[in-house]
N, C-alpha and C positions, 0 to 999 in steps of 0.2 A: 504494500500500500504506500501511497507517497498524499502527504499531505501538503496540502494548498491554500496559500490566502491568496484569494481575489478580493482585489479593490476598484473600486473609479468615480470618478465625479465628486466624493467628497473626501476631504480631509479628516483625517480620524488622530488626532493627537493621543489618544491613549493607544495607539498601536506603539508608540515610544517607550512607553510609560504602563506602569501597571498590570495589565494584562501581557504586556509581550514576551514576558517570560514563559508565558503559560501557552503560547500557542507554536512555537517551535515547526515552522514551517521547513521541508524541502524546495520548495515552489512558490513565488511571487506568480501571478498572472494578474494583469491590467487592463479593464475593459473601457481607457478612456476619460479624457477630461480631470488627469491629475498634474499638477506639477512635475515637471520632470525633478526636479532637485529631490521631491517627496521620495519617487520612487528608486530615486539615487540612496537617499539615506534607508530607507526598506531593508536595500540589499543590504547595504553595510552593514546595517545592525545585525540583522538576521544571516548574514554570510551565506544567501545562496541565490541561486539567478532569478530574471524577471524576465519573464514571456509578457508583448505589451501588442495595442492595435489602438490606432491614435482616433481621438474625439474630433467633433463639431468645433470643440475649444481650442483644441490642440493645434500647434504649429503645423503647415503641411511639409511634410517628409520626402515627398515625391523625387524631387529635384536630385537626391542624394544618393551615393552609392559607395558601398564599401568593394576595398580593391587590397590584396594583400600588403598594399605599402599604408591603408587605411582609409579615412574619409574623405571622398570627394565629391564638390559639386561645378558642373561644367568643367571638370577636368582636372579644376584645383584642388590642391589638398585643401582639407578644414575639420573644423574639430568634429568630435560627435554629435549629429545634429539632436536627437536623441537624447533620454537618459542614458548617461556613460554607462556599458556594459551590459544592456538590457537588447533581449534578442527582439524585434521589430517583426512581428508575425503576419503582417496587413498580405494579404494576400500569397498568403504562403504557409507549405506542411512544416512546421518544423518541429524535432523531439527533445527538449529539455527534460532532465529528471526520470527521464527514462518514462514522461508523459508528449503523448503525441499530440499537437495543435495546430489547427487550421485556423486561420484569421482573415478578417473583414472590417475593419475601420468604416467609420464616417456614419453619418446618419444622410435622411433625407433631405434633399437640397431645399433649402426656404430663403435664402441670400446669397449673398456672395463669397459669406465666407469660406475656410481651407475644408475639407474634410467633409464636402458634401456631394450627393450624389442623386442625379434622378433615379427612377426607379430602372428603367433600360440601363443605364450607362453602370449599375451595381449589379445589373442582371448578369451582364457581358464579364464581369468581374468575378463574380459567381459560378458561374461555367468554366470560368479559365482554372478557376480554383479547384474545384471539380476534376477537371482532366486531370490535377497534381498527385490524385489519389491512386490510380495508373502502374504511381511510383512504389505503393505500399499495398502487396498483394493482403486481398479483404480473404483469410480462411475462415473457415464455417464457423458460427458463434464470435467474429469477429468483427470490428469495425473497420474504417479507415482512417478515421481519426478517434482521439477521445473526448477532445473538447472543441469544438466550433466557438471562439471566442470573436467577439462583434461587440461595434460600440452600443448600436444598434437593436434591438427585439426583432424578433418577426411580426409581421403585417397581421392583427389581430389573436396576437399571442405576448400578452404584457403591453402592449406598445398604449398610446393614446391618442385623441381621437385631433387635438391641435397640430397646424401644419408642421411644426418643427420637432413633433414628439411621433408621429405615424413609421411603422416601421417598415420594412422592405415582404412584397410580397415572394420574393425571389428565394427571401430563405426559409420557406420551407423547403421546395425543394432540393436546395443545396441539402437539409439536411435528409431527405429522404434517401441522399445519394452518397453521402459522406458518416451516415449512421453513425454517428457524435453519441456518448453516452450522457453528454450535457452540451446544449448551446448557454452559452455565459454572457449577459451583455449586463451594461450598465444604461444612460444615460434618463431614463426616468427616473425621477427622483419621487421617493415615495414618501417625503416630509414627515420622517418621524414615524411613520406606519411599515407594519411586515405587509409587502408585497405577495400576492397571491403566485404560488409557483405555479407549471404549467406542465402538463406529459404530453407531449406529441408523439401519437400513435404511429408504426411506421408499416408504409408499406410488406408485405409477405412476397416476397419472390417464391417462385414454385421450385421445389428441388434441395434448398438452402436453407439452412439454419441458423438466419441472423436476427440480429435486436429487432425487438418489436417496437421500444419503446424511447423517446429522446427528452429526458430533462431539462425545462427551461428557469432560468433562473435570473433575476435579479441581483445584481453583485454591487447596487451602489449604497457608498460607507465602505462594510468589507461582510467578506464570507470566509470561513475556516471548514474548509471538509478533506474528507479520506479520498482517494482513487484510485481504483485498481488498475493498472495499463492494460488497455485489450480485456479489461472485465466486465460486468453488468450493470453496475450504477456506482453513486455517493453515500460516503454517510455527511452529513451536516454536526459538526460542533458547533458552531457558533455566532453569531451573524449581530451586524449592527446596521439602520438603516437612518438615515437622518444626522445633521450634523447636532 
């Protein structure tokens, strides 16, 4: 089992302080709209890595690329645009912790700002992401990933009904296809309230013996759970929601 705190969108000063003793994480994962410095000091404290996919808030990333001599953008070195040392999952399979993650940044486009997307133009995003899975043969009772992390909700699963809180109709299907044993997203803020979680039932292929079932969860503030790689669900320690 490898334990996880997922954070985003709010600051939680007793993750420094008091509790943090007590939660002894393997895995940082970041669903969005934190400070980078925040999720800089996370790591440090807790001395292990962070899996992240950037917010509606958050600086856009795009521009940047790492090159074995480091970071570059339009060609030039620069520093990490990023929180320092934190793996950048937006649209890509990656395995931290010996946990597998597929990521999806941005919310719904409602301005101009970074990190926003129509519903088409995250579709297309969606699907590329999708083909990545390709990479990671799905054996029977397995997934292709384990956690679908998005700043994001799916489109009538947590999301809300205001133009800049509506979520992407696009992921369910990514996850019917990428059988995530949890999608993870932040950016609704539940004010102080536990957020209603959600199971999305998954398609039955005929022949195969895979997940029937995909856990949707609310991770803003923070969330503390257990996960099995390539196992059947969560447990939930601990959760805070509201600043």
């Amino acid at each position: 089992m490898v334990r996880v705190l997922s954070v985003s969108d709010e600051v939680v000063d007793s993750l420094y302080y008091g509790v943090a003793e007590e939660l002894a994480p393997d895995l940082i994962v970041a669903a969005g709209d934190l400070p980078f410095d925040y999720l800089e000091k996370l790591m440090a404290h807790f001395g292990v890595p962070c899996v992240f996919v950037p917010g509606n808030h958050d600086r856009d990333l795009s521009g940047f690329k790492k090159t074995r001599a480091g970071w570059t953008e339009a060609g030039l070195p620069v520093r990490d645009p990023g929180p320092e040392g934190a793996v950048n999952a937006d649209g890509r399979i990656v395995t931290v912790a010996g946990v597998r993650i597929a990521g999806l940044g941005g919310c719904i486009r409602y301005n101009d700002g970074p990190n926003q997307y129509r519903e088409a133009a995250q579709r297309q995003r969606a699907n590329r992401l999708a083909l990545r899975r390709f990479a990671y043969r799905m054996m029977p009772g397995k997934s292709a990933v384990d956690i679908l992390l998005t700043h994001s909700p799916a489109r009538g699963i947590g999301d809300a009904e205001d133009g800049p809180h509506r979520g992407f109709r696009c992921f369910l299907p990514l996850v019917y296809r990428l059988r995530p044993q949890l999608l993870l997203h932040g950016h609704i803020h539940p004010h102080g309230q536990t957020p209603m979680d959600h199971t999305i039932l998954l398609k039955t292929i005929p022949g195969k013996t895979l997940r029937r079932s995909t856990l949707s969860l609310n991770t803003v503030g923070y969330c503390l759970f257990d996960i099995e790689p390539g196992g059947t669900g969560i447990r939930v320690h601990r959760r805070r929601h509201g600043a």
